[in-house]
N, CA, C and O atoms as a Tripos MOL2 file, in Angstrom:
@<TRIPOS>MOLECULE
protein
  256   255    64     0     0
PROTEIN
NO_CHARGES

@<TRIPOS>ATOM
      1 N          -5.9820   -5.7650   -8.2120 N.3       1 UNK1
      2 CA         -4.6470   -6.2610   -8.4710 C.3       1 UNK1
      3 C          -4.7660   -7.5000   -9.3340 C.2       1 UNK1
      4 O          -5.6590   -8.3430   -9.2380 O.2       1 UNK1
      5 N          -3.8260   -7.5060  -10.1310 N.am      2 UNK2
      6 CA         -3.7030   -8.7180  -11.1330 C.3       2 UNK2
      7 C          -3.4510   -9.4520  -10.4700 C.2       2 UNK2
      8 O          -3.2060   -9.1230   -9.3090 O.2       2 UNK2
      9 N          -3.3830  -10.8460  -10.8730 N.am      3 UNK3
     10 CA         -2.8070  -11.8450   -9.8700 C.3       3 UNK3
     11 C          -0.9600  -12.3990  -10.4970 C.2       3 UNK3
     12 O           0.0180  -12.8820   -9.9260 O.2       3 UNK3
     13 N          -1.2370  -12.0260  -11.7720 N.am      4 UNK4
     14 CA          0.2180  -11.9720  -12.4250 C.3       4 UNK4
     15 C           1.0740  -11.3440  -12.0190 C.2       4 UNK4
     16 O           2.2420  -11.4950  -12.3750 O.2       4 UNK4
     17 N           0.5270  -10.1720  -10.8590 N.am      5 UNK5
     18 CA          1.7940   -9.4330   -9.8290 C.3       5 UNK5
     19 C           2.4620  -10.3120   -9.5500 C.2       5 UNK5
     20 O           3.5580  -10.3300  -10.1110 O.2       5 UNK5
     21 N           2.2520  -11.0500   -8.9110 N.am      6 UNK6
     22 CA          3.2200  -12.3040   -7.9910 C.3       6 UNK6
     23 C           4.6570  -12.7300   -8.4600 C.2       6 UNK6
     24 O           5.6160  -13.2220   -7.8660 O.2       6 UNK6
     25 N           4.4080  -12.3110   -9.8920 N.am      7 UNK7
     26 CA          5.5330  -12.7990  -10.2420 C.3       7 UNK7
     27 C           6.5030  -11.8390   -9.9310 C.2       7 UNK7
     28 O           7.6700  -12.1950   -9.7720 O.2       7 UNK7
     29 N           6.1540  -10.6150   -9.8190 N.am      8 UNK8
     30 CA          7.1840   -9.3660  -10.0100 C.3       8 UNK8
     31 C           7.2950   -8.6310   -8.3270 C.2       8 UNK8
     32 O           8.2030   -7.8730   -7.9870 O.2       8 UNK8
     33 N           6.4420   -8.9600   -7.6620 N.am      9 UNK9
     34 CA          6.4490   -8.2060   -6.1230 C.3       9 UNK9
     35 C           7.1770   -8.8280   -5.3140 C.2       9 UNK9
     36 O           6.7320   -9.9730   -5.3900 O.2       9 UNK9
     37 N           8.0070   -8.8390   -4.5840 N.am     10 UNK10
     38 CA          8.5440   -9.4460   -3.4130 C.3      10 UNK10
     39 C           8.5260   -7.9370   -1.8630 C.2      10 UNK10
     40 O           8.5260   -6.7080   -1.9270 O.2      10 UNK10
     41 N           8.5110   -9.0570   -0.5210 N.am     11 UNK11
     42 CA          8.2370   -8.4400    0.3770 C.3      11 UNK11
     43 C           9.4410   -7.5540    0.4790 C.2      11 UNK11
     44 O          10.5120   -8.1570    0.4010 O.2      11 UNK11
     45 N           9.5120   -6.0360    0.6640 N.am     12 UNK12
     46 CA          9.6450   -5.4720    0.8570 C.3      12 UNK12
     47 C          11.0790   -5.2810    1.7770 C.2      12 UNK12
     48 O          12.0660   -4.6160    1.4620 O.2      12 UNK12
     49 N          10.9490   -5.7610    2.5190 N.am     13 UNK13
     50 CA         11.7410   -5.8580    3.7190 C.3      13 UNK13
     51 C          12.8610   -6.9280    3.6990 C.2      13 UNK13
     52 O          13.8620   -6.8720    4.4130 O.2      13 UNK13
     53 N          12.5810   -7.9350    2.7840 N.am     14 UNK14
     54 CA         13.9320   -9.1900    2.9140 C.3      14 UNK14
     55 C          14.0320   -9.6340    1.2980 C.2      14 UNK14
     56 O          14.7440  -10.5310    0.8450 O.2      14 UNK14
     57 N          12.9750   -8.6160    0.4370 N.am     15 UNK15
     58 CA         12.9210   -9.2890   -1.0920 C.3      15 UNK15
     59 C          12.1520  -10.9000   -1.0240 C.2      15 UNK15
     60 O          12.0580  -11.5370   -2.0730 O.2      15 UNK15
     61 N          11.9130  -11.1630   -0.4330 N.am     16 UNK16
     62 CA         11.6170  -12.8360   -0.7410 C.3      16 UNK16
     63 C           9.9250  -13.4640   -1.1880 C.2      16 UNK16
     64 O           9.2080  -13.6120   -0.1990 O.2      16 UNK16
     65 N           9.5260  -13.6840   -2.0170 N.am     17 UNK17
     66 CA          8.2960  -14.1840   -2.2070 C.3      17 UNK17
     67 C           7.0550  -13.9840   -1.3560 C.2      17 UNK17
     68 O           7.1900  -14.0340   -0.1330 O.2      17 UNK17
     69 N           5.7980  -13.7520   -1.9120 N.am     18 UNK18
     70 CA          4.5040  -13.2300   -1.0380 C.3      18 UNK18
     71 C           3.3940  -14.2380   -1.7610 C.2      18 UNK18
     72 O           3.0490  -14.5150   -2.9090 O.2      18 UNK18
     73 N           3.0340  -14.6310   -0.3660 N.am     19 UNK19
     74 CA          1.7850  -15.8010   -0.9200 C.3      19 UNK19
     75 C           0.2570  -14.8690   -0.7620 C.2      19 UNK19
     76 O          -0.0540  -13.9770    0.0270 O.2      19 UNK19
     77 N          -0.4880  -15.5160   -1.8750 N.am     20 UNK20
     78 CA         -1.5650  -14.4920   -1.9270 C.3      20 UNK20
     79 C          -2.7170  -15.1840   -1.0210 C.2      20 UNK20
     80 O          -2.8300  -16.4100   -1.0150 O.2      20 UNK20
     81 N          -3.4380  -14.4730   -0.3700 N.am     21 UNK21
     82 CA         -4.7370  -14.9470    0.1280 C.3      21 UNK21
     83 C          -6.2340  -13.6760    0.0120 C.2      21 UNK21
     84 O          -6.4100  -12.6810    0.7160 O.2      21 UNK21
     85 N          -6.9390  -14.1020   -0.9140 N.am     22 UNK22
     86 CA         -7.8360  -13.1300   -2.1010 C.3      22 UNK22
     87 C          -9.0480  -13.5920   -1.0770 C.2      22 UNK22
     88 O          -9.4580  -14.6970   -0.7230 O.2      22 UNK22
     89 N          -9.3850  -12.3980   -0.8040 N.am     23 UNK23
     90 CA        -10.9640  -12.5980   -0.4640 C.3      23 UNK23
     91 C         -11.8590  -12.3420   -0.7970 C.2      23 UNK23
     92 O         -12.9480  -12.7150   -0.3580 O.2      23 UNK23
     93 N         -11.6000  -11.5020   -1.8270 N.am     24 UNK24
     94 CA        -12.8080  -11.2240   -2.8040 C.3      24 UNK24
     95 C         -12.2600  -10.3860   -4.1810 C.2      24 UNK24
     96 O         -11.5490   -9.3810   -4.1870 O.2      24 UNK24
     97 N         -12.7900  -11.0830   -5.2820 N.am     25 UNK25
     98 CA        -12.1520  -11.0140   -6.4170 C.3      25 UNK25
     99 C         -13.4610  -10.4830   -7.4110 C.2      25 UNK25
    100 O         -14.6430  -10.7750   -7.2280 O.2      25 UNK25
    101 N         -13.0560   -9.8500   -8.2210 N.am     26 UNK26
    102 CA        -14.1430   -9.4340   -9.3940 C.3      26 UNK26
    103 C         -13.2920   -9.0290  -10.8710 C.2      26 UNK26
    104 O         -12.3610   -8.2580  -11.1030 O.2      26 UNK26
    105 N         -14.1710  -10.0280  -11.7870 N.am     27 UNK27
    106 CA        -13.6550  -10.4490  -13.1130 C.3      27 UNK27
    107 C         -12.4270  -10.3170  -13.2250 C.2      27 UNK27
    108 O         -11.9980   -9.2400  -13.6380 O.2      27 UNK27
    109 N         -11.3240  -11.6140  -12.8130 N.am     28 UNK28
    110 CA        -10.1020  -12.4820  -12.4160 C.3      28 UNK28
    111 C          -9.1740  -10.7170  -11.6800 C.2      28 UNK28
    112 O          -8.0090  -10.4330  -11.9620 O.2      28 UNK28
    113 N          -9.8600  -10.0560  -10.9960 N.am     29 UNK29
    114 CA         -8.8340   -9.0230  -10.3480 C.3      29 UNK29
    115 C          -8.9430   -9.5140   -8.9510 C.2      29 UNK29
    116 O         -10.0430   -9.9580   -8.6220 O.2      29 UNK29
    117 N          -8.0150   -9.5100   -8.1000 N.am     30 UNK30
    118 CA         -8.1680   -9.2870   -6.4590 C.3      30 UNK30
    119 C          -8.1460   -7.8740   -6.0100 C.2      30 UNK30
    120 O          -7.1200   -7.2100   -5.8700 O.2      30 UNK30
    121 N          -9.6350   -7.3720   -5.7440 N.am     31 UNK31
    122 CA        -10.2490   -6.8180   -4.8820 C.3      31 UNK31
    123 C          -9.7400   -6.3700   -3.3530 C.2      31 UNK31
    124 O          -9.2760   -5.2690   -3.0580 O.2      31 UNK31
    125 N          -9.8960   -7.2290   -2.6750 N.am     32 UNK32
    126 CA         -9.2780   -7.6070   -1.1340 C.3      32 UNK32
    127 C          -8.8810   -8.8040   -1.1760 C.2      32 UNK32
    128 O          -9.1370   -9.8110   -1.8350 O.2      32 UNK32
    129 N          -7.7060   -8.2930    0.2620 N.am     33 UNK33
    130 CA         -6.9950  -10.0260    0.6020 C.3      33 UNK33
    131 C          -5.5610   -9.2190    1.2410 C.2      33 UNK33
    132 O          -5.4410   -8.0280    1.5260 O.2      33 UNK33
    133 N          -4.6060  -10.2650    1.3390 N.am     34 UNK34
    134 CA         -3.4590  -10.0670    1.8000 C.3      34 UNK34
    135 C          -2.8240  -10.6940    1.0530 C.2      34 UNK34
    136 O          -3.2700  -11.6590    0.4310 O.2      34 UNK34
    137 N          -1.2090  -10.0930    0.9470 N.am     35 UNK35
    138 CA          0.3720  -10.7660    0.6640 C.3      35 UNK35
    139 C           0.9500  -10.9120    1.7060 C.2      35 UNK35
    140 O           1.0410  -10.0280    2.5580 O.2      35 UNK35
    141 N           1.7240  -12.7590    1.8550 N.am     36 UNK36
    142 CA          2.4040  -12.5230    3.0010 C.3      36 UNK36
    143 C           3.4470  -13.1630    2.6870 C.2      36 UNK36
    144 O           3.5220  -14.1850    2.0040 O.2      36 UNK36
    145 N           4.7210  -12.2520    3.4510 N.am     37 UNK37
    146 CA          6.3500  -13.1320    3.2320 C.3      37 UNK37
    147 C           6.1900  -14.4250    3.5410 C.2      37 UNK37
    148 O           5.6890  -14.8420    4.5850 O.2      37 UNK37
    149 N           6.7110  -15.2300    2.4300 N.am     38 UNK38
    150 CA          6.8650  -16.3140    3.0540 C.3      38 UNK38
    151 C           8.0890  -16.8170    3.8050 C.2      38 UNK38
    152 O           8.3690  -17.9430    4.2160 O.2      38 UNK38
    153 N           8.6470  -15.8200    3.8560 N.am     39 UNK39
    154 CA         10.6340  -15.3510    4.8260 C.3      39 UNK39
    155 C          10.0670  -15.1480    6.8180 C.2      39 UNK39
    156 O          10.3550  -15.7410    7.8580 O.2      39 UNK39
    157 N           9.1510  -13.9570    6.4380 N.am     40 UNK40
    158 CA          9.3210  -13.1720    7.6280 C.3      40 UNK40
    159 C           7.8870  -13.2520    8.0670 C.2      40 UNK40
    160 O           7.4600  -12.8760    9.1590 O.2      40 UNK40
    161 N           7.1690  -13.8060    7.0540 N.am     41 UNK41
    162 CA          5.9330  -13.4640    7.6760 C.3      41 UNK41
    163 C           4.9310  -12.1650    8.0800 C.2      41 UNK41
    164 O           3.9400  -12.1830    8.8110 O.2      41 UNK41
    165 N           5.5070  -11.0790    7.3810 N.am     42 UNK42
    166 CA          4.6740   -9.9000    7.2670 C.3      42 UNK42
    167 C           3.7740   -9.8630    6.3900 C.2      42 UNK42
    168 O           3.8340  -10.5060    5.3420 O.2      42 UNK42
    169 N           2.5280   -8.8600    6.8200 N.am     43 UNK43
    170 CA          1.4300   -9.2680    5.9970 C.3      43 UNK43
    171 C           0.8730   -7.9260    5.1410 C.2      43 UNK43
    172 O           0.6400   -6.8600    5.7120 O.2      43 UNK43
    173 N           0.7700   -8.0400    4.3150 N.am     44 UNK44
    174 CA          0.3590   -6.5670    3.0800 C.3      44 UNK44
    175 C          -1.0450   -6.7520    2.7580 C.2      44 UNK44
    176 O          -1.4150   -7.7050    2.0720 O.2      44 UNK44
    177 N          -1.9860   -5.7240    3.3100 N.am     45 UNK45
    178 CA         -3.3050   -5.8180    2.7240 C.3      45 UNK45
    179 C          -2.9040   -5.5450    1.1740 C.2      45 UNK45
    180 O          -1.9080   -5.1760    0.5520 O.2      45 UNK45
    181 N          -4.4300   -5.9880    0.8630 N.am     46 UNK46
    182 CA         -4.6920   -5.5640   -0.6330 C.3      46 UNK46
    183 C          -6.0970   -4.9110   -0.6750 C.2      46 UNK46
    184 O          -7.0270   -5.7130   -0.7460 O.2      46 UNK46
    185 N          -6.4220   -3.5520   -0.6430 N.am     47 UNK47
    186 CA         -7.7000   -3.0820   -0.4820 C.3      47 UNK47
    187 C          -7.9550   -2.1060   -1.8300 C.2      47 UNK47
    188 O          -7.1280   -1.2770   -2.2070 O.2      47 UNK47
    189 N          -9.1460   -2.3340   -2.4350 N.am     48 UNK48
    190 CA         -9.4740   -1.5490   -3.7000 C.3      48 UNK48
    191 C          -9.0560   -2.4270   -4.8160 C.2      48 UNK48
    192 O          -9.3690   -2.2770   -5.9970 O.2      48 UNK48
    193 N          -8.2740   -3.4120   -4.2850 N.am     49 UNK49
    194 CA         -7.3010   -3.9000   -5.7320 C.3      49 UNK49
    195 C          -5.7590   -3.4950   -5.5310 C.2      49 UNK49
    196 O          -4.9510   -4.1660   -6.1730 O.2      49 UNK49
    197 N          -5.2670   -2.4750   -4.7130 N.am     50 UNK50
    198 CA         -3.9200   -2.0190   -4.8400 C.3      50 UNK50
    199 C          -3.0980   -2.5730   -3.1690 C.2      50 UNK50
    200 O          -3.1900   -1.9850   -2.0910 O.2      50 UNK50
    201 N          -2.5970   -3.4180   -3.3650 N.am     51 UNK51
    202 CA         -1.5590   -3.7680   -2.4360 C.3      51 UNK51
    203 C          -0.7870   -2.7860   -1.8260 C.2      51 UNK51
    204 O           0.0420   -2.1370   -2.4640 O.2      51 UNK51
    205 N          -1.0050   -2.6170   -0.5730 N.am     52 UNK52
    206 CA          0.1600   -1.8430    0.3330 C.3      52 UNK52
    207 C           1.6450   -2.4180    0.6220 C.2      52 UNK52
    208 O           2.0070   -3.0780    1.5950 O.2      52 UNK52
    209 N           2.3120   -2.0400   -0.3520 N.am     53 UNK53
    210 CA          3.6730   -2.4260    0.3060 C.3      53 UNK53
    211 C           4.5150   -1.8720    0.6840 C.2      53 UNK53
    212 O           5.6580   -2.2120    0.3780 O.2      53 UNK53
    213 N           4.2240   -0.6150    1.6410 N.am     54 UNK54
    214 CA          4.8660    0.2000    2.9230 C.3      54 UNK54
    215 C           5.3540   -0.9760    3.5710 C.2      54 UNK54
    216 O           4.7120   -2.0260    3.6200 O.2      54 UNK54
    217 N           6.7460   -0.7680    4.1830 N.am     55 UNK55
    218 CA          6.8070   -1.6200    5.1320 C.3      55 UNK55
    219 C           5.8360   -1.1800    6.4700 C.2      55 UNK55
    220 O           5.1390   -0.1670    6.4350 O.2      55 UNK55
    221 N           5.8890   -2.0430    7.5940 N.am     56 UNK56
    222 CA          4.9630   -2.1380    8.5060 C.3      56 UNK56
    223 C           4.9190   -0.6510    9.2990 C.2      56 UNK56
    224 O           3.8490   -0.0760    9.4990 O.2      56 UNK56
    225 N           6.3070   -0.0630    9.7540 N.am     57 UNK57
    226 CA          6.2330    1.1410   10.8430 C.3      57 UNK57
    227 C           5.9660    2.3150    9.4980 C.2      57 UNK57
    228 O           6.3260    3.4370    9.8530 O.2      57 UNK57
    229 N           5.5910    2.2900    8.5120 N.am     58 UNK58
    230 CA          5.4610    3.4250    7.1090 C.3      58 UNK58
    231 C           3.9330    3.0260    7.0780 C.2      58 UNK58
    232 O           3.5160    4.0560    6.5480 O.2      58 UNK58
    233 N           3.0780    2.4400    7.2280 N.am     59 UNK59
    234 CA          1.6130    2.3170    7.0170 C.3      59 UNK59
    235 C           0.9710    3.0580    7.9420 C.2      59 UNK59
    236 O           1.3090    3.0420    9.1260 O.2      59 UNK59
    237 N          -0.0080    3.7690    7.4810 N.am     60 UNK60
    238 CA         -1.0720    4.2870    8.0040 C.3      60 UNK60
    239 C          -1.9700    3.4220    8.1970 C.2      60 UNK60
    240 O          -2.4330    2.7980    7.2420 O.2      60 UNK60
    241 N          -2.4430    3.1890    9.6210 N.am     61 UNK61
    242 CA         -3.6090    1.8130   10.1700 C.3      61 UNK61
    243 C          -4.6470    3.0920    9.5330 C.2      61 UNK61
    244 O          -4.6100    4.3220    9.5040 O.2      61 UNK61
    245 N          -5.9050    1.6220    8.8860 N.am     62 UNK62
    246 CA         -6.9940    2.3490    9.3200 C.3      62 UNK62
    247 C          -7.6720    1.7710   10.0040 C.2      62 UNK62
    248 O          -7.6590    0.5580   10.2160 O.2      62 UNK62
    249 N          -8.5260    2.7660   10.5500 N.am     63 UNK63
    250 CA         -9.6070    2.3380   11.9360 C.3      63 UNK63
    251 C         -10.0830    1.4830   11.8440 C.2      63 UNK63
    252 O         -10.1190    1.0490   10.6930 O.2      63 UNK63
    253 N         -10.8070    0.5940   12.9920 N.am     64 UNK64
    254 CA        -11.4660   -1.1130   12.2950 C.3      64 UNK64
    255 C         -12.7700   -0.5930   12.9780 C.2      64 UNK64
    256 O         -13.7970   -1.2700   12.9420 O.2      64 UNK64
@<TRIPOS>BOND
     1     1     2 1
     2     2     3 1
     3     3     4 2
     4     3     5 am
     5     5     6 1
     6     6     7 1
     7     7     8 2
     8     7     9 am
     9     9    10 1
    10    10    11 1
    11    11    12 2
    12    11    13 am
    13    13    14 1
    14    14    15 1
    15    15    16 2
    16    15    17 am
    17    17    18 1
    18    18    19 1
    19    19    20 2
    20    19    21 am
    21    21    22 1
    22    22    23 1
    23    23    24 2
    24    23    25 am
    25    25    26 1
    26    26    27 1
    27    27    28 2
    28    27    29 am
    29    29    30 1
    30    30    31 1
    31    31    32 2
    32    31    33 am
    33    33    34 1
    34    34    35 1
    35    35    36 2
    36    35    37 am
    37    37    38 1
    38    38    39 1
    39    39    40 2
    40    39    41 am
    41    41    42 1
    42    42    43 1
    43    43    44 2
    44    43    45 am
    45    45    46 1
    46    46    47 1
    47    47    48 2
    48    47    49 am
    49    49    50 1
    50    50    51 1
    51    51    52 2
    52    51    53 am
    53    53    54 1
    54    54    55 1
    55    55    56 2
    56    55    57 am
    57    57    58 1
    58    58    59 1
    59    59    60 2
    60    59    61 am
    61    61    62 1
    62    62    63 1
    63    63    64 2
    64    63    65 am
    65    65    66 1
    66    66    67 1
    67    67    68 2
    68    67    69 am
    69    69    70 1
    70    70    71 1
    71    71    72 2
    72    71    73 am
    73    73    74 1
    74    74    75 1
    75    75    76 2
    76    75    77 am
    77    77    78 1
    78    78    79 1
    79    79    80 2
    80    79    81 am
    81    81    82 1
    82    82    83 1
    83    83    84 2
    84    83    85 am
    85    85    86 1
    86    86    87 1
    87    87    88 2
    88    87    89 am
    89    89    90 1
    90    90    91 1
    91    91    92 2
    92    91    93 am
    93    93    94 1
    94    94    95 1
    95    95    96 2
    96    95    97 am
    97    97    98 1
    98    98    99 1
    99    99   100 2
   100    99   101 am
   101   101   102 1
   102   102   103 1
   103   103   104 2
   104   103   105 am
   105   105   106 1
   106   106   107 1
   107   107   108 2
   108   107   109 am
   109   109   110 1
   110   110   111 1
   111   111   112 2
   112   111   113 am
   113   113   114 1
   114   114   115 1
   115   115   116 2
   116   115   117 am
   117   117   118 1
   118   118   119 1
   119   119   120 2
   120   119   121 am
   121   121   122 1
   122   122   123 1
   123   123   124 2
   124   123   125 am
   125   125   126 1
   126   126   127 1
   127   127   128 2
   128   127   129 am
   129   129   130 1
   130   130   131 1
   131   131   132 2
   132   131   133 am
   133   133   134 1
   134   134   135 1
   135   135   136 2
   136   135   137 am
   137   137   138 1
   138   138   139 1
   139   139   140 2
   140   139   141 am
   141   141   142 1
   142   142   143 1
   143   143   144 2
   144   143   145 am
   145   145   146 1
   146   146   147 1
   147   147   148 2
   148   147   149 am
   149   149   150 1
   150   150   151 1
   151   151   152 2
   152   151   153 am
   153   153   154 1
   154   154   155 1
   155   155   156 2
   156   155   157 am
   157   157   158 1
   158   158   159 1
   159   159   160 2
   160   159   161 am
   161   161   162 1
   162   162   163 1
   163   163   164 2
   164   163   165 am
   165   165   166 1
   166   166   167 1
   167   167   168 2
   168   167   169 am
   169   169   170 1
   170   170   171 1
   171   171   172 2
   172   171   173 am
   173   173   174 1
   174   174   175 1
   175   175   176 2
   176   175   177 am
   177   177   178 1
   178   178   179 1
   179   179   180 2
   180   179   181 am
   181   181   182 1
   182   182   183 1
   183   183   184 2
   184   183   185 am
   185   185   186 1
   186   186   187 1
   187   187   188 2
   188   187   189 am
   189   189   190 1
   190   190   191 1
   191   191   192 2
   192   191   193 am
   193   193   194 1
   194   194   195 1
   195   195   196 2
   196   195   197 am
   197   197   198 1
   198   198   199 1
   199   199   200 2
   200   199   201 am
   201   201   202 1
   202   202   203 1
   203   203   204 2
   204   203   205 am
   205   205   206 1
   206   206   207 1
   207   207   208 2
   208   207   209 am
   209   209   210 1
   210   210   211 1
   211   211   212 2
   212   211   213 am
   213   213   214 1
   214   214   215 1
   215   215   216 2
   216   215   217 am
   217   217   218 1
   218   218   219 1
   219   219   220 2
   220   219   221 am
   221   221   222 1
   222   222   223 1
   223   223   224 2
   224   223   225 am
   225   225   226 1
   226   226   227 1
   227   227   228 2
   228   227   229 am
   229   229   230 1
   230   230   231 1
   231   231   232 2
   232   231   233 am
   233   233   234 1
   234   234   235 1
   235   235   236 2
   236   235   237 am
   237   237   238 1
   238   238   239 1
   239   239   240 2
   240   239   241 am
   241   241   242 1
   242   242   243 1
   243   243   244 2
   244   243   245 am
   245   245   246 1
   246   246   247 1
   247   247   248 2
   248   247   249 am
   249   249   250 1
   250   250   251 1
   251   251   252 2
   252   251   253 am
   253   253   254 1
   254   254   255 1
   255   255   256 2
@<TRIPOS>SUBSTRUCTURE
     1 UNK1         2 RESIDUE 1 A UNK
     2 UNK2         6 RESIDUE 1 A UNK
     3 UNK3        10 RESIDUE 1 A UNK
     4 UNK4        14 RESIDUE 1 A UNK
     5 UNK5        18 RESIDUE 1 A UNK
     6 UNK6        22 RESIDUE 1 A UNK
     7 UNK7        26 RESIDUE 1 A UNK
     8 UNK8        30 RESIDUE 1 A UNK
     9 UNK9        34 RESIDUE 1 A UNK
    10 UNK10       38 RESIDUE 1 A UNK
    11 UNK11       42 RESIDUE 1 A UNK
    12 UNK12       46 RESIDUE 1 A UNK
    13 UNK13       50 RESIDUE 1 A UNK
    14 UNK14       54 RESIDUE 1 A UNK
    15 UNK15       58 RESIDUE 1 A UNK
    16 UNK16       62 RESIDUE 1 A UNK
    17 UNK17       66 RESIDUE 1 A UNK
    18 UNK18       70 RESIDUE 1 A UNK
    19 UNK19       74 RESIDUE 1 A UNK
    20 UNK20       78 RESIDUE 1 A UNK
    21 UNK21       82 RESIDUE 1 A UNK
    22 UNK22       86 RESIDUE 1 A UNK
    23 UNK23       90 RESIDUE 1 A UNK
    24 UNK24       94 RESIDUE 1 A UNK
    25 UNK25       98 RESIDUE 1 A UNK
    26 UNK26      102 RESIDUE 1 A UNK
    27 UNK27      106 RESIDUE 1 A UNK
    28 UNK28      110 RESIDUE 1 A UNK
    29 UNK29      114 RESIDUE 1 A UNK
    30 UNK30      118 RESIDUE 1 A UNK
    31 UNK31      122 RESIDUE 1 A UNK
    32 UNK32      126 RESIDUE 1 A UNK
    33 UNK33      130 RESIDUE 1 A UNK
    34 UNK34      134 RESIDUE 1 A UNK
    35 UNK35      138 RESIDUE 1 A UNK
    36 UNK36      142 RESIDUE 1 A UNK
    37 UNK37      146 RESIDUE 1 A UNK
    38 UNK38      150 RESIDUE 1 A UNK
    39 UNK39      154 RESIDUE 1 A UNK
    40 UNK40      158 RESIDUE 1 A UNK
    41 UNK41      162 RESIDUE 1 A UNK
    42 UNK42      166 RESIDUE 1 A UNK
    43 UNK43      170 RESIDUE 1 A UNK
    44 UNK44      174 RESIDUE 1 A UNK
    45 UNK45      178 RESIDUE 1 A UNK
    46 UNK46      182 RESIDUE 1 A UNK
    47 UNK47      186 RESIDUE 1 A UNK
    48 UNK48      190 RESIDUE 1 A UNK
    49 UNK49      194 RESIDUE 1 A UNK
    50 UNK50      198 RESIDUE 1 A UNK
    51 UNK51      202 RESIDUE 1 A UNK
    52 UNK52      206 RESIDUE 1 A UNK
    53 UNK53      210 RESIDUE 1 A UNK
    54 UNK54      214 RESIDUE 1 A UNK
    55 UNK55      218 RESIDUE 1 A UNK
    56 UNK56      222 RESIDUE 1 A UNK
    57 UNK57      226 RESIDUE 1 A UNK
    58 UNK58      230 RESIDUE 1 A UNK
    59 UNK59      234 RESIDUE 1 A UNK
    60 UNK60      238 RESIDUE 1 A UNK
    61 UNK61      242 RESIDUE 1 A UNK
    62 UNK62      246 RESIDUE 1 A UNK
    63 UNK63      250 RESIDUE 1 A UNK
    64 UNK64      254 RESIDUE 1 A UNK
């Protein structure tokens, strides 16, 4: 995921702004990490690079 998403994604559920937290990045992409409302406080992995933004009861968990 670019990080220039930010400008264009909002959470899902109330529209309102998502703060990024990148945990691992490769040549300026985010890799893994999370988006989280900064409204509601829901949290959107980011795995592969592609952000899940199913709301929460629409996601498929995967196994830990």
């Amino acid at each position: 995921m670019n990080e220039d998403l930010l400008d264009i994604v909002c959470c899902p559920l109330d529209k309102s702004e998502l703060e990024l937290d990148a945990q691992d990045r490769d040549e300026g992409e985010i890799v893994t990490g999370t988006l989280t409302c900064t409204e509601c406080g829901e949290t959107y992995p980011i795995e592969d690079g592609i952000p899940n933004l199913l709301p929460p009861d629409m996601r498929e968990e995967t196994p830990a």
